[in-house]
N, C-alpha and C positions, 0 to 999 in steps of 0.2 A: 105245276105240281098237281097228281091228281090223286087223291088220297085213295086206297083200294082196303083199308082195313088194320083191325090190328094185329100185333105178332105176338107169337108162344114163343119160350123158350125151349131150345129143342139140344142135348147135347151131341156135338159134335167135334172131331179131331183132340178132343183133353179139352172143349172152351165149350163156350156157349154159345147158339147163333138163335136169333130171330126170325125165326118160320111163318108164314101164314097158309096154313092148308085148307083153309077153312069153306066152304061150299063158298058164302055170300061175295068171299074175297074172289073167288074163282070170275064169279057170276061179274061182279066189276071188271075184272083187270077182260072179262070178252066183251064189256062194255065200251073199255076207254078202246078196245082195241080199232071196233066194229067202226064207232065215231068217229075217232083221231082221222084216219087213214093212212098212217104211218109211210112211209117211204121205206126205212129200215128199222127194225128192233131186234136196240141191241141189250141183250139180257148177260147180265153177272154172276154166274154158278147158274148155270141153266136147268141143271136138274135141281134145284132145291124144290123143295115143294112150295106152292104158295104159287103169284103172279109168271117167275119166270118158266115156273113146268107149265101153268096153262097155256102159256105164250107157244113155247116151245108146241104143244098140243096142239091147235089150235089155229096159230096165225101162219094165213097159207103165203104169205108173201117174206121178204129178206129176210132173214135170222142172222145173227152174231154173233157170236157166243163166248165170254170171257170167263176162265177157270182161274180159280186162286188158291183152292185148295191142295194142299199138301201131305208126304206121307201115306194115309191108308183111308178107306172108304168102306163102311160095309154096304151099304146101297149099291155101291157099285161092284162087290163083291158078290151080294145076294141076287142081285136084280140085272146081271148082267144082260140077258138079253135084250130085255126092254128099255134098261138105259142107252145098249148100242143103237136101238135100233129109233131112238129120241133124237141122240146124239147126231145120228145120218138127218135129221132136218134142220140143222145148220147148215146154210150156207158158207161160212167163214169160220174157223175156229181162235180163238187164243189165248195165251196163258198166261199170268205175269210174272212168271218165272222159271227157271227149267224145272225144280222141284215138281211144282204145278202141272207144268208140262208133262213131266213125266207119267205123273198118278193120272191124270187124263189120257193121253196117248196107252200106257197099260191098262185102263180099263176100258176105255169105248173106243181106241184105234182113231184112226183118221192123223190130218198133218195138223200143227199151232204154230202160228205166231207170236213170235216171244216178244210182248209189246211192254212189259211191266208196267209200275203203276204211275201217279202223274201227283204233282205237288203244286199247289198255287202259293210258292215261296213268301210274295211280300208280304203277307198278314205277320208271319212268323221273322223277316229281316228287318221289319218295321213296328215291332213290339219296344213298349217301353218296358227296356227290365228289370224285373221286377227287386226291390233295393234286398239286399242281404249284406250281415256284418260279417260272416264267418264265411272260408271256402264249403260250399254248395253240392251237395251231387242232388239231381234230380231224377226218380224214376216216374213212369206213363206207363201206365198199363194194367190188366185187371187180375186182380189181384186172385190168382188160383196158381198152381202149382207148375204148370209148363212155362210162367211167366218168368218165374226164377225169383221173385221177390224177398224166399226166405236166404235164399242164396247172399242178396247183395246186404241181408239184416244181421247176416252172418258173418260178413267180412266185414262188419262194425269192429270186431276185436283186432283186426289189425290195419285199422283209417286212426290217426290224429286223433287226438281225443276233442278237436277244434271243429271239427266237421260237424256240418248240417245234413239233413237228409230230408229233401221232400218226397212223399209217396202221396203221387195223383191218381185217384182212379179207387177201385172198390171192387169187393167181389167175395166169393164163399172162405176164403182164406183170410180176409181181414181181420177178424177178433181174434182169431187165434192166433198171427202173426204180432197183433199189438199186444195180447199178449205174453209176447215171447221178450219183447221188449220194452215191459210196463217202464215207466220210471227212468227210461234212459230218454236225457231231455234235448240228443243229436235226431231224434227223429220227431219230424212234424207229418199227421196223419192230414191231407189238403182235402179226400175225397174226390170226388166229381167236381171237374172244375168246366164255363163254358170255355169256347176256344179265344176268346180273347186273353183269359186269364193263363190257358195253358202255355199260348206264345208267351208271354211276357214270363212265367214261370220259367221258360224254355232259356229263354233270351237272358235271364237276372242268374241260372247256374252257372256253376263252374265248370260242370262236365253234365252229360247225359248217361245214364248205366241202364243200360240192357241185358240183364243176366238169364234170358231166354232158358228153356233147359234145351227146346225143341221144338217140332208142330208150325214152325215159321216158315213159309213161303215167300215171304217180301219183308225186306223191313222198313216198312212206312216210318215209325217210330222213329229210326235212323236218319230218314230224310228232314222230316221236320226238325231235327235236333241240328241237322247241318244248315238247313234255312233260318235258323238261329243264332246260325255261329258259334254254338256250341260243340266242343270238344265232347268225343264220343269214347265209352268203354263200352263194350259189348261181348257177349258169348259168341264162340267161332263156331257157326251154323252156317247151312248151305244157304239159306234163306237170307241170311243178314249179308254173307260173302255177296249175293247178288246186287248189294249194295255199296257196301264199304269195302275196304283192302286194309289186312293187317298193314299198319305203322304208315298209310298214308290217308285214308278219311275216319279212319278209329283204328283203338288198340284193341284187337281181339284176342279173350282169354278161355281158354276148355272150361265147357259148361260145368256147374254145378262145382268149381273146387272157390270156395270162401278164400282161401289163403293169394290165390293167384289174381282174382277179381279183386283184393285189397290192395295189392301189391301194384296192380295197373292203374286203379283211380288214386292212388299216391303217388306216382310218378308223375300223372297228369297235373295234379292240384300242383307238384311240387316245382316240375320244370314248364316255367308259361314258354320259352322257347316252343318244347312238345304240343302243346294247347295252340298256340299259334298255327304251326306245319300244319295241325288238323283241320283249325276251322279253316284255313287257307284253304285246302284240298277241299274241304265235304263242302263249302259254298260251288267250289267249281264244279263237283259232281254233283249237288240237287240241281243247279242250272240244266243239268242235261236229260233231266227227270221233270221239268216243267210242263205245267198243265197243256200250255200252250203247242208244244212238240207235238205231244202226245193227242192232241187232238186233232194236229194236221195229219200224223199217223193212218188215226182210224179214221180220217175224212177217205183218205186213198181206199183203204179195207172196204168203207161201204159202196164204194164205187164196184169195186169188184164182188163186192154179194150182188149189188144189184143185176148187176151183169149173169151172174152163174143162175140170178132167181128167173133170170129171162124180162127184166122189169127195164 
């Protein structure tokens, strides 16, 4: 690990991302570059500002380039020419999703690899879980408004009155979400949890609820909750679809309606047959999303940058 500085918060796609644009950060990352002597570098949103534009910039030898962004871009909308013309020093392009793909491919052209993302399962199929007396929905994820969180606080009115609710995670929507639901004692606010606790949180629900509105390219979320074992509800997004299948690794409900996302994590809690079929299914598709795969993958990809860089 080579530390190159630290990050702003910068907004991007409805969320937040950690940028580092900063000169001294620049001046590192042509540090480790010059040093290391790298073989390939492979950079993650390569136009972000910060380490992977210098890269991009900069490093005359293999490039890699992995997009995950989804939806819209004004960077890539203002700055087109200079991002295309960034873009063309990649040697290998790829996406983790066709979303992804696409906002890439429309904005700086060229071909992608649709390699999505990678899970290192055991930590989360070997969590001890974590004890609860009452059926459990657990949400991950930060807490603003594309996340869908007031969405699934909303289909409180028609969940059991028996129901638990953990919310992990944190973000500019939390006080005002708690609240909305001061005093009702089905919801426990966890905050930031580290990841040992979020497996075991993951591993001790009853289901996992991802009531997304939009802005998803992958749904990570969804993997870990099936490396859990955990039966999934989820919003029917193109992003989550790259992951799960309505009524066979989660039940997928139209974003944003409280009434239908109730309706879904009730039939779950209610038929363990259903819960069952699911974690059956989403164990066998995080397997095929393993860290492991996906690293043999991009062993081949750098094979062939290396080759296109003439190395």
């Amino acid at each position: 690990m080579i530390p190159l500085g630290n990050t702003m918060a910068a907004l991007a796609n409805g969320s937040v991302a950690p940028i580092a644009p900063d000169f001294p950060c620049a001046l590192r990352t042509i540090r480790a570059l010059r040093d290391e002597s790298f073989d390939v570098v492979h950079l993650h949103e390569p136009l972000a500002p910060g380490p992977t534009l210098t890269s991009v910039t900069v490093w005359p030898g293999p490039l890699v380039g992995t997009f995950h962004a989804a939806g819209t871009s004004a960077a890539y909308r203002w700055l087109r020419p200079l991002t295309r013309h960034l873009g063309r020093r990649l040697h290998l392009r790829c996406a983790v999703s066709d979303d992804a793909r696409e906002l890439a491919a429309r904005s700086l052209g060229g071909h992608y690899h649709l390699m999505g993302n990678g899970i290192d399962a055991e930590p989360f199929a070997k969590a001890t879980p974590w004890p609860t007396e009452e059926p459990t929905i657990v949400f991950v994820g930060r807490h603003e408004a594309r996340k869908g969180l007031g969405v699934l606080l909303a289909a409180l009115a028609h969940l059991p009155r028996q129901v638990r609710i953990w919310v992990v995670g944190d973000g500019p929507e939390t006080h005002r979400l708690q609240a909305e639901v001061a005093g009702d004692p089905r919801v426990e606010w966890l905050g930031r949890l580290i990841e040992e606790e979020k497996a075991q949180r993951l591993r001790g629900a009853d289901v996992l609820c991802a009531p997304s509105l939009g802005g998803e390219s992958f749904g990570m979320v969804l993997l870990e909750g099936m490396a859990a074992h955990t039966p999934i509800v989820a919003s029917d997004l193109p992003g989550y679809r790259n992951v799960a299948r309505h009524g066979c690794e989660a039940i997928l409900v139209p974003p944003g309606d409280p009434e239908a996302l109730g309706r879904a994590l009730t039939r779950v809690l209610a038929e363990p047959s259903t819960a069952a079929a699911l974690v059956a299914a989403g164990d066998a598709r995080a397997a095929t999303f393993s860290m492991e795969r996906l690293a043999e993958r991009y062993l081949d990809l750098y094979q062939i940058a290396r080759a296109r860089a003439g190395r």
